[in-house]
N, C-alpha and C positions, 0 to 999 in steps of 0.2 A: 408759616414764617411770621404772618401779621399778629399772630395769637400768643407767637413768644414773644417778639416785641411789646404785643401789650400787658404781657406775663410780669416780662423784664422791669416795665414803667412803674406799673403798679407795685411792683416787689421792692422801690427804690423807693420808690416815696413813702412807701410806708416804713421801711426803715430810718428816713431822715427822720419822719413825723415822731417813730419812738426814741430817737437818738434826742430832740428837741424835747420831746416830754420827759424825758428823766432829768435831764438836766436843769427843766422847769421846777421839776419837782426836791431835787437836791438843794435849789436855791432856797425853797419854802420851809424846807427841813434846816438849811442853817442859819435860818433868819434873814436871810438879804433878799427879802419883798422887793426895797425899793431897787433892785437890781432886774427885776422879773420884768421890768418896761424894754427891757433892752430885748428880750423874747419875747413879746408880743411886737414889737414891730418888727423883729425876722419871722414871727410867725404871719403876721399882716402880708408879709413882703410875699410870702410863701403862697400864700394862698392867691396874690395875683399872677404870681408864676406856675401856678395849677391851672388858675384862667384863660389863661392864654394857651401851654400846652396842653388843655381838654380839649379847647374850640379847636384848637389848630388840627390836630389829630381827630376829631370828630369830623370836618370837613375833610379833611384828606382824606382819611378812609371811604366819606362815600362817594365823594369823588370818583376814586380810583375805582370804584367797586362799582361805578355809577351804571355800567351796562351789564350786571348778573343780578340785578333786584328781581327782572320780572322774565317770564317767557314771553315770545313774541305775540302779538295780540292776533286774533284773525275772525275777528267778528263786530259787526256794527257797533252795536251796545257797550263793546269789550274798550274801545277806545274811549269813548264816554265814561264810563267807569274806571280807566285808568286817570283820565282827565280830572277824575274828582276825587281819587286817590290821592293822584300828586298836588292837586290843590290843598287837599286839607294837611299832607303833608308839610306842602310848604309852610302854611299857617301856624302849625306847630314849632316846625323847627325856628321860626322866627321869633315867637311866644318864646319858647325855648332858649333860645341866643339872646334877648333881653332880660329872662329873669337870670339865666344865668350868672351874664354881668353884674347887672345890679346886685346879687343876692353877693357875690364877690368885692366887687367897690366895695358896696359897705360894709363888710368884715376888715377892708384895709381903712378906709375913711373914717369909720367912728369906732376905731382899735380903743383899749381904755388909754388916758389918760388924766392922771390923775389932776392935772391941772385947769378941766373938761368935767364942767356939770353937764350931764342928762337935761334935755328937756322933755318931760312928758305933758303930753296929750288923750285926753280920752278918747277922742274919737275926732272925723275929719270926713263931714257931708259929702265934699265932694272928690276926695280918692275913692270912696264906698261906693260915690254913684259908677266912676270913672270903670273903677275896676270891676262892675256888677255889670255896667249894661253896655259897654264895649266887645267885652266877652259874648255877654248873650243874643246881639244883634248876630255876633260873629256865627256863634253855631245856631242860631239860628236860621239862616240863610244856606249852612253847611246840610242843618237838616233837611230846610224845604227841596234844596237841590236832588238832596238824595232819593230823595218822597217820592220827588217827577222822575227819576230813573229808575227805582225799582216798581212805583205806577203804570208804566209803560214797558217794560218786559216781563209784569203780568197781567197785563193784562187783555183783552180779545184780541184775536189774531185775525189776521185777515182771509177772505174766503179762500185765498191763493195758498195760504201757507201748507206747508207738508206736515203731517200729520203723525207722531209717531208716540208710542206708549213703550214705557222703560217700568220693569219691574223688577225688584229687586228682593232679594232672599237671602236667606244665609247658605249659603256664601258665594252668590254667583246673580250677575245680572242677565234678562235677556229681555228681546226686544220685538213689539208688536207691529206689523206696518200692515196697513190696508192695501186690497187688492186695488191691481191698475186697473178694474174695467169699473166699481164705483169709489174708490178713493177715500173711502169712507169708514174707520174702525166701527167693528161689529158691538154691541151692547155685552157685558160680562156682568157675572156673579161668582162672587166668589163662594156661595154654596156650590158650585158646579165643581168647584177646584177638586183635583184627582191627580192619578201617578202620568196620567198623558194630557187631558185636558188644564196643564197649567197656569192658562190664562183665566180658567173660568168663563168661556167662551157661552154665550146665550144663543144655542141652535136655533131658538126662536125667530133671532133676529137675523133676517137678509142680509143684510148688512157684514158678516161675520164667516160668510162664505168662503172668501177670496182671502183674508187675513191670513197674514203666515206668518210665523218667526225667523227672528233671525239671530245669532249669539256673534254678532259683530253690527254695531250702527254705523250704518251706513247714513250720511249727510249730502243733500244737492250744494254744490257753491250758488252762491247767489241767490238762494232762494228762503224764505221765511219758513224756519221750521219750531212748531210748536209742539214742545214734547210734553204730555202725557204721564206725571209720575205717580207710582204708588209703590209699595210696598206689601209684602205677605204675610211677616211674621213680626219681626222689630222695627224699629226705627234705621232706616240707611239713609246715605246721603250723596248726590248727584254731584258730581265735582268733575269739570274740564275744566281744568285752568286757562287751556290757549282761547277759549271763548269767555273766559271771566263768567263762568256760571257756576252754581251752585246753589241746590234747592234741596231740601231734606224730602225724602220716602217714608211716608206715616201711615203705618197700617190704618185701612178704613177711611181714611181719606186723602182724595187725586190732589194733588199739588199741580205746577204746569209753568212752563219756563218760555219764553219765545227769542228767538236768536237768527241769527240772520251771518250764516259764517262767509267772508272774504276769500280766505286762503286754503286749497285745495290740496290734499297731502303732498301731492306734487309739489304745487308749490311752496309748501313750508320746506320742504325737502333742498329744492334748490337755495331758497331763503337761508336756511340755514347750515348748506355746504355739508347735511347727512344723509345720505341717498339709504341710511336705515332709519331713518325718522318716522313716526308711528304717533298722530294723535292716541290718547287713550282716557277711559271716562275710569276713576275711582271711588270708592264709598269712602267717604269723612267722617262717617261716626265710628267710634267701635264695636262696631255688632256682634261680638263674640270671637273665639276664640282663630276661626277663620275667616275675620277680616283682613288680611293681608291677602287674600286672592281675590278680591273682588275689583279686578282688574279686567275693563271692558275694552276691547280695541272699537276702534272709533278712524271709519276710512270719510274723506270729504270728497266725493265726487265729482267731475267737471257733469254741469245737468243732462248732457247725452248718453253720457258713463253710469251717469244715476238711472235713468230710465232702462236703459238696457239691464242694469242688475235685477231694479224689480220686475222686468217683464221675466226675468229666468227664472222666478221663486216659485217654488212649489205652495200652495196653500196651505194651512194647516189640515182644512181638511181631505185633500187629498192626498195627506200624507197619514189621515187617520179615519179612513172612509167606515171602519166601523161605530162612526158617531153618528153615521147618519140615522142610525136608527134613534136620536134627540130630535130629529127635524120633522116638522109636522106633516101629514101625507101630504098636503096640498102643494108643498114647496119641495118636496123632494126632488123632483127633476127640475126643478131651478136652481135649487143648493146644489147638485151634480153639477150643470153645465158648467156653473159660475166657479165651480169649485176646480175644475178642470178634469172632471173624474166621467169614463165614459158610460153613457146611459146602460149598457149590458152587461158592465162588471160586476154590478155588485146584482146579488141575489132578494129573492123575494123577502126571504129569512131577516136577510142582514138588515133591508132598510124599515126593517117592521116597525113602528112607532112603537118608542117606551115614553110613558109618561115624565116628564123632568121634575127632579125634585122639587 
């Protein structure tokens, strides 16, 4: 409805405008020039009644529309980044509603006439300065602000935070999380990468034991989570909006995002009076022809709902105990215990050491 109204507007005025210019142009064709003053002060008039009904209707509409700009926020950072959204907004539209004006007035104020010499000027030190370094103090200050918040959600995390690695593919994300008994992601290469090994997991490393995937991220509330980004094959891109993050996936090199989410799906749920409410993580770039699936659900856990999920997970490699023959003899029955895999299942054969590439 607001899009015919503004259909309507604009389809009016533009008809007056061509209905005023021919008739301008009729006058110049039958000689009565000095007739055409009488069109420029309705056209003067015109333009301040554009003025008024532009601003008028630019504030109305976001007024009215004033609570569907953003999703609800539910993370630390995310309110701070809104904050500096709506600041620099505001800044603009202000910028914006004075040049407006002015650039208005004076199409009515110094309209021709012919009774009215011009005065020029070459130049005028201090509008130049006015207009140069008010601006630049301005975003400058817009910038350093920003510097200090994207400085701070990349960078080190604290020893507490959760730990979590997002990789991305065509056309599908999935997701690394370190085992509960060292909390720690295991070392990767992506020579190792294969039709099962798709993390490129480094059996070398102890540490990669207990690692398991998971094709849903799972989030603690309340707790600092540092995720982990890369990429396989192109460029994808990391986007939850309800936490105002978004960090691009570049093959060959970790990217890493740190956030700290508020609101627990539960709670967005009640917050928003949808009991089918579903955070979810998207890719922003277009990675090819099936980037429209790369749609990752995203649960935010209360921290004892969290903990129990990951104690339920199966490791990766006991879900793929014929890797163990990548793990060096000496750690084999440590890669077992920690893997959750029992010391007599697997055979002499299977855990024979093969060299890694």
């Amino acid at each position: 409805m607001n899009m015919i109204i503004g259909l309507g507007v604009v389809l009016v005025v533009g008809i007056l405008f061509m209905i005023f210019r021919i008739g301008n142009l009729l006058e110049v064709i039958k000689g009565k020039k000095e007739e055409s003053d009488n069109w420029n002060n309705v056209n003067a008039a015109l333009f301040l009644v554009f003025m008024v009904g532009g601003l008028g209707l630019f504030f109305w509409y976001s007024f009215s529309h004033w609570g569907s700009y953003e999703p609800p926020v539910a993370s630390i950072h995310g309110k701070v980044t809104d904050d500096l959204f709506w600041l620099t907004m505001w800044v603009t539209v202000i910028a914006f509603t004075v040049i407006f004006i002015a650039m208005f007035w004076f199409t009515y104020a110094y309209r021709y006439n012919k009774d009215r010499k011009a005065d020029f000027f070459a130049d005028n030190h201090y509008l130049e300065i006015t207009w140069t370094v008010i601006p630049a103090i301005v975003l400058a200050l817009l910038i350093f602000k920003g510097l200090r918040v994207w400085t701070d959600i990349t960078g080190p995390a604290s020893k507490e935070a959760v730990v979590i690695e997002v990789i991305g593919q065509q056309f599908a994300w999935t997701a690394r999380y370190p085992g509960v008994k060292d909390k720690e992601l295991g070392q990767h290469n992506y020579r190792l990468i294969d039709a099962s090994n798709e993390f490129g997991l480094d059996l070398r490393d102890k540490n990669s034991y207990d690692d398991f995937k998971s094709l849903t991220l799972h989030i603690p509330k309340g707790k600092e989570v540092l995720l982990k980004i890369r990429a396989k094959d192109v460029i994808h891109s990391v986007f939850l909006p309800h936490f105002r993050l978004k960090m691009d996936a570049v093959p060959g090199v970790e990217t890493h995002f740190k956030f700290t989410a508020t609101k627990s799906t539960q709670d967005m749920r009640d917050e928003t009076g949808n009991p089918n409410f579903n955070y979810e993580m998207a890719c922003t770039e277009v990675c090819g022809k099936g980037h429209f699936s790369m749609r990752f659900p995203v649960v935010v856990d209360e921290p004892d709902d969290y903990d129990k999920w990951m104690t339920a997970q199966d490791s990766w490699l006991n879900q793929n105990p014929d890797y163990l023959k990548y793990v060096p003899d000496n750690l084999k029955e440590a890669a077992m215990i920690k893997a959750g895999l029992p010391l007599t299942s697997i055979s002499i054969e299977t855990t024979q050491s093969v060299t890694l590439k």
